[in-house]
C-alpha positions as CSV (number, residue, x, y, z in Angstrom):
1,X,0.0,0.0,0.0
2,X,2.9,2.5,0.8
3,X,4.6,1.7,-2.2
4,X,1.9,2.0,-4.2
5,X,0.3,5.4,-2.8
6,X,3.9,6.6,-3.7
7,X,6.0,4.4,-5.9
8,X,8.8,3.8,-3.5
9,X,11.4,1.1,-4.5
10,X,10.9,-2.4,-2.5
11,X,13.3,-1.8,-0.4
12,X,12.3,1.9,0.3
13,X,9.0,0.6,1.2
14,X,11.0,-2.0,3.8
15,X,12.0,1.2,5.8
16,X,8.6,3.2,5.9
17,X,7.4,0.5,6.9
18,X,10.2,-0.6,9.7
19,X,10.0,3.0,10.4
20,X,5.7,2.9,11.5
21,X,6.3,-0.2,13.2
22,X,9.2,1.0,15.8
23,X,7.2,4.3,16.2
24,X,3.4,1.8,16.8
25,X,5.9,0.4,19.1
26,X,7.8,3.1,20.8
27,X,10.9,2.1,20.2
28,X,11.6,5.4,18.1
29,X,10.4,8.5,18.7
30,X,9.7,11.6,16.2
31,X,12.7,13.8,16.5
32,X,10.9,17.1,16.2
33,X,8.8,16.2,19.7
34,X,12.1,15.8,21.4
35,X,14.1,18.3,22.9
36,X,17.5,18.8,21.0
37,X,19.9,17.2,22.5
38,X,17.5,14.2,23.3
39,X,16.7,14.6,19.3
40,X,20.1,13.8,18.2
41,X,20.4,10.9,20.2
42,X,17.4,9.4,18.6
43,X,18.6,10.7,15.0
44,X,21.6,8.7,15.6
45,X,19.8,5.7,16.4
46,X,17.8,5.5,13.7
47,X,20.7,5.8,11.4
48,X,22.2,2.8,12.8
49,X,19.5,0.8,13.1
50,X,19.3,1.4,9.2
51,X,23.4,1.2,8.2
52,X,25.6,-1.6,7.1
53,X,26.0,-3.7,10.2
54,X,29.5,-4.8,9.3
55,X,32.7,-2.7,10.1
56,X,33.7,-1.0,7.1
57,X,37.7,-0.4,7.4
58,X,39.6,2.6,5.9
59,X,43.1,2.6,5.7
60,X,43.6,6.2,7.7
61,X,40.9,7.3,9.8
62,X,41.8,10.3,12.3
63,X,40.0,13.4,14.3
64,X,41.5,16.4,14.7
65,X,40.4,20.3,14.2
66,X,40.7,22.7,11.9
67,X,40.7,26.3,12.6
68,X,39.2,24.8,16.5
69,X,36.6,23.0,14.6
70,X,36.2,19.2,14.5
71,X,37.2,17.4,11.4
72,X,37.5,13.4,10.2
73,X,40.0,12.9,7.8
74,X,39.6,9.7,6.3
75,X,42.4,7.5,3.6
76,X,40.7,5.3,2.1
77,X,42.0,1.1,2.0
78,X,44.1,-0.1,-1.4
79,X,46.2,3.6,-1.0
80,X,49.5,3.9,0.1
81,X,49.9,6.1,3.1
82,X,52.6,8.2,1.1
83,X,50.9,9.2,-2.2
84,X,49.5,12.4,-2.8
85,X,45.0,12.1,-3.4
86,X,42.8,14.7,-4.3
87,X,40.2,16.0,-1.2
88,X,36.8,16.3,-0.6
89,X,35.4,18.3,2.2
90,X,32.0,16.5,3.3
91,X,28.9,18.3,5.0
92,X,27.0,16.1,6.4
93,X,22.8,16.3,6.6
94,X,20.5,16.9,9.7
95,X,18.6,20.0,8.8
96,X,21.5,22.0,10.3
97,X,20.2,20.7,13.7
98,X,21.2,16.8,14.1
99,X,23.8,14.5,12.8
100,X,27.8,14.1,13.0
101,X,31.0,12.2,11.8
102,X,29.5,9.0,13.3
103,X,26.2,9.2,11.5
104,X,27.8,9.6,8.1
105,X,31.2,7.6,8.5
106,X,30.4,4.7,6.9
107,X,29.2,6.9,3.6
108,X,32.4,8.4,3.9
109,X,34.1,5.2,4.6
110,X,32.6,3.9,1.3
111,X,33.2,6.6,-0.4
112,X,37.0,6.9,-0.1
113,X,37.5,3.0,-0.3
114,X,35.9,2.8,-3.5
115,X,37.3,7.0,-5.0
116,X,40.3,8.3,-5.4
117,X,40.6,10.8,-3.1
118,X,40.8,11.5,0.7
119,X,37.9,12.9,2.5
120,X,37.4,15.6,5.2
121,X,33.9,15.0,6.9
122,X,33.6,18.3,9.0
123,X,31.2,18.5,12.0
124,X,30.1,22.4,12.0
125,X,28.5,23.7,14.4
126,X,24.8,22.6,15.0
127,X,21.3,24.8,15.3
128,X,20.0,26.1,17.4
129,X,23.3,27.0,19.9
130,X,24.7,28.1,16.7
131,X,22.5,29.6,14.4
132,X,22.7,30.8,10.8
133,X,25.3,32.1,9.2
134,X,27.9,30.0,11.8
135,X,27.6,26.9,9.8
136,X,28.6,28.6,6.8
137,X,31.3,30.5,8.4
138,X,33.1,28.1,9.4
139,X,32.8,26.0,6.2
140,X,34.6,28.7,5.0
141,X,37.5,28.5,7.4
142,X,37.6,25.2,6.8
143,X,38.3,25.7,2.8
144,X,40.4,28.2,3.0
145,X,42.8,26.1,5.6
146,X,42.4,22.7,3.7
147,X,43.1,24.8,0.3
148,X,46.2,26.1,1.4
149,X,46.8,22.8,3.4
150,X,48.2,23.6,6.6
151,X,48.0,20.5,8.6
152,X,50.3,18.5,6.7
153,X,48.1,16.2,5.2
154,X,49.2,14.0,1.9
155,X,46.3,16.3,-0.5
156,X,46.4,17.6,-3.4
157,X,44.8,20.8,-2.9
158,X,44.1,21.7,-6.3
159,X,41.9,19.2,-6.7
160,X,39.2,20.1,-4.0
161,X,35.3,18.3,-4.0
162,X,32.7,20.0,-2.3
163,X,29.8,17.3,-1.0
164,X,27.3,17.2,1.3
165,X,23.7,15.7,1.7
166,X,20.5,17.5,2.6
167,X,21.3,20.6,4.5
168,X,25.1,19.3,3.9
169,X,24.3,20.4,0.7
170,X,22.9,23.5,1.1
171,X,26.4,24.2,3.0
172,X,28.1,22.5,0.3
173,X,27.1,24.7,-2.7
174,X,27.1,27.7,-0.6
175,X,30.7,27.5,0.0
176,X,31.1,26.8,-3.6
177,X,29.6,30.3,-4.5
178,X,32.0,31.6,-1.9
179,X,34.9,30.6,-3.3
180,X,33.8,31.4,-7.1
181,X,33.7,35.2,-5.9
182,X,36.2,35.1,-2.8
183,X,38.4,32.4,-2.1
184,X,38.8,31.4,-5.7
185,X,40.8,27.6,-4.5
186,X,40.7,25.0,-7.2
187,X,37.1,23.6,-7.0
188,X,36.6,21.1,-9.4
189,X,33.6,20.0,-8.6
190,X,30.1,20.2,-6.2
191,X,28.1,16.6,-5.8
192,X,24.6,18.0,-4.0
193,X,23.0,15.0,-2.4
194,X,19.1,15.9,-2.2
195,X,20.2,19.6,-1.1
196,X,18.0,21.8,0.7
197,X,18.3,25.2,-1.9
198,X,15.3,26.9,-0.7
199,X,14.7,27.6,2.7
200,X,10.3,28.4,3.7
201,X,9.6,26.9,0.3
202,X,6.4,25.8,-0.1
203,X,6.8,23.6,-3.7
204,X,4.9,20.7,-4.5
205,X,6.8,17.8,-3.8
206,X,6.4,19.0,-0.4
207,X,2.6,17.9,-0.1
208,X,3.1,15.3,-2.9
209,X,5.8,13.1,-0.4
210,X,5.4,14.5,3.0
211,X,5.7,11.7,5.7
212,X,8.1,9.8,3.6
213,X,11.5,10.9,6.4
214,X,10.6,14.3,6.1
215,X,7.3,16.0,7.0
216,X,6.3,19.8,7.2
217,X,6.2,19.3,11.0
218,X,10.2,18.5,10.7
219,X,11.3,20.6,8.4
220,X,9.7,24.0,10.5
221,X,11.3,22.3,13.2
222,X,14.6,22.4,11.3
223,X,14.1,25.8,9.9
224,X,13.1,27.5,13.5
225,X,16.1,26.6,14.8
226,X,18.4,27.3,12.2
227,X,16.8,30.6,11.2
228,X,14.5,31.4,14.0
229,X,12.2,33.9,13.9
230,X,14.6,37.5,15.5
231,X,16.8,37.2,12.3
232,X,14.5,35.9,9.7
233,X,14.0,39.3,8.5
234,X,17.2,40.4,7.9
235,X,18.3,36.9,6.1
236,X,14.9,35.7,4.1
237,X,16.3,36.0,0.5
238,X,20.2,35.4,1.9
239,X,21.8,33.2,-1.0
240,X,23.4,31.6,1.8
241,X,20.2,30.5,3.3
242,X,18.7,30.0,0.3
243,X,21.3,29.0,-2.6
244,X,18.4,29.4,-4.9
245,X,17.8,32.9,-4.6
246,X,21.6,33.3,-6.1
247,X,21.6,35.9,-9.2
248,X,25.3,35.3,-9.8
249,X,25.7,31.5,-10.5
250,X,27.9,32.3,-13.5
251,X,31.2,30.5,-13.0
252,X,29.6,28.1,-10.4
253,X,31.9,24.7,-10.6
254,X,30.7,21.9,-12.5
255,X,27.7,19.8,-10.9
256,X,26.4,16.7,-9.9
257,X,22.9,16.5,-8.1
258,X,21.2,13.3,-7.1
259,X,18.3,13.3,-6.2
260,X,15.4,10.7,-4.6
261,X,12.4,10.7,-6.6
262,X,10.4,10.7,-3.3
263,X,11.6,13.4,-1.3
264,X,9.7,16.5,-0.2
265,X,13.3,18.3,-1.2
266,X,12.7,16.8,-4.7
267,X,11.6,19.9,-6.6
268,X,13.8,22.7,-4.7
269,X,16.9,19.9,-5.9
270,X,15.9,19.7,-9.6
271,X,15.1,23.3,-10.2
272,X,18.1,24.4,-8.8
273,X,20.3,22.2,-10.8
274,X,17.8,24.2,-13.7
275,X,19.3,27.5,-12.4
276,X,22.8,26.2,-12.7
277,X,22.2,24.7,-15.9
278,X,20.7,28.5,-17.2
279,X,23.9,30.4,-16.2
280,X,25.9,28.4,-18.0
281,X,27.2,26.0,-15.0
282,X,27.6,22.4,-16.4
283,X,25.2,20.5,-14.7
284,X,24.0,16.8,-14.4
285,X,21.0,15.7,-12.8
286,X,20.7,12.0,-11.4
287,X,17.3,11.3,-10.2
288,X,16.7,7.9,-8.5
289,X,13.2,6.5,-8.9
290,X,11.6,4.9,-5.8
291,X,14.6,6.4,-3.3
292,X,13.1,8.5,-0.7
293,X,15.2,11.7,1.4
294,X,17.9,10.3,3.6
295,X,18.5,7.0,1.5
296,X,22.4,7.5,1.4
297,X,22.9,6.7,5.5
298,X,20.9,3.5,5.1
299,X,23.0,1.1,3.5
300,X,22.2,-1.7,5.3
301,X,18.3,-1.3,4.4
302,X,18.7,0.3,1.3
303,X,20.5,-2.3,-1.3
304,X,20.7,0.7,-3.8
305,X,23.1,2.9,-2.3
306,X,26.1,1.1,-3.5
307,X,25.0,1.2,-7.0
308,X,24.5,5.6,-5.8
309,X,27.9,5.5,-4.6
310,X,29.4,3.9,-6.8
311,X,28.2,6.0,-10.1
312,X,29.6,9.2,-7.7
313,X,32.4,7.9,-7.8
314,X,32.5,7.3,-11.2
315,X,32.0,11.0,-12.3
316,X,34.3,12.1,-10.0
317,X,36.8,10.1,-11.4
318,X,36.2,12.1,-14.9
319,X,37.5,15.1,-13.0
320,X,40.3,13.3,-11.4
């Protein structure tokens, strides 16, 4: 019945499913009735009760800070420790509010064992202690510091990768804008995973797929707390809020954007790989029928994210 009312994938359909049952239960709870901190707790275990239950083993895995704030640098296994690899700096998602280095390592695990680069996942600074633009702030710092590499690390910073998933992705793209007009490092590429480009959006995926991860409830809950209400005002059409609402995407880096086909975050994703694509950025779209928001940190529930990573990877390479 779910997958018909909304023509998730088999396995999709598995974790809505999964998903009602633990809540009929009360073994889960929704996040947004939680207080924060008791929020991220439960965010995190409903990631793992969805990832790969084996270890996944990198060949370099170490936490440190950059510019005071907390990084993972990954190397990924079949590298030597000596040789020189391109970077990507990884945002990971949470709706600027939940999530870490633990609830994304083993996507970042993954996608380092399988690329050919090394990866920085950075944990920035969460809503609502830290509210808009802090995040974005100190994505910047960390850029800037991994561009010019100051910790010693075996990178090639002229090859630099922006990624991130959901509001990682918002980060992700915003920091890409920043370095087209600021920074101007060696970019070669943005992956956007489901991004969140358009913040109080009201499109119509957003009715069409509500329930499936993300709900309206959740997502006000999310944007409250990392735009609350005293500095709405001054911020509303803020690029860096809302990447969309960028007039000067002209000499953007290349892009890839994958999205879920069922994802309220579905039509803000698509039409602002459209904006790209209209200032000239070269764009590609991959949209994944039957996937719904937050598919890439269930692996172990979710047989396609392999196949996701693993054509990443593969355009990356083409840059590479």
């Amino acid at each position: 019945m779910i997958n018909k009312k909304f023509n998730l994938s088999k396995s999709s359909s598995r974790v809505i499913s999964t998903l009602k049952s633990l809540k009929e239960r009360g073994l889960i709870m929704e996040v947004q009735n939680l207080k924060v901190q008791e929020a991220r707790i439960e965010f995190s275990k409903i990631r793992a009760h969805f990832a790969y239950k084996e270890k996944i083993d990198v060949l370099v895995k170490k936490d440190f800070k950059v510019e005071n704030i907390p990084v993972r640098y990954y190397r990924g296994k079949n590298k030597s420790k000596n040789e020189i690899l391109p970077i990507m700096i990884y945002f990971h998602g949470g709706g600027w509010v939940l999530g870490n280095a633990d609830t994304h390592d083993q996507v970042c695990s993954i996608l380092v064992n399988e690329g050919k680069y090394d990866l920085i996942a950075v944990e920035y600074s969460l809503a609502p202690e830290a509210i808009f633009p802090k995040a974005i702030n100190e994505g910047k710092k960390i850029l800037k510091s991994i561009s010019e590499n100051k910790y010693g690390l075996k990178i090639n910073n002229n090859k630099i990768i922006l990624c991130g998933d959901s509001a990682g992705g918002n980060i992700a793209t915003v920091l890409a804008n920043y370095n087209k007009n600021i920074l101007k490092a060696n970019v070669i590429l943005q992956v956007l995973i489901y991004p969140a480009t358009h913040m109080f959006s009201k499109y119509d995926s957003k009715n069409k797929y509500e329930g499936l991860i993300l709900n309206k409830k959740l997502m006000k809950w999310f944007e409250d707390h990392y735009c609350p209400k005293k500095i709405r005002k001054k911020y509303i059409d803020d690029p860096r809020l809302s990447p969309i609402k960028n007039k000067q995407m002209k000499g953007m880096p290349d892009t890839l954007i994958v999205l879920a086909e069922c994802d309220p975050l579905y039509d803000e994703g698509l039409l602002y790989g459209k904006k790209l694509k209209k200032n000239h950025v070269k764009v590609e779209i991959k949209v994944y029928a039957g996937l719904m928001h937050g598919f890439l940190t269930m692996g172990g529930a979710i047989k396609e994210v392999s196949s996701v990573i693993a054509f990443i990877n593969k355009k990356i390479d083409n840059y590479l």
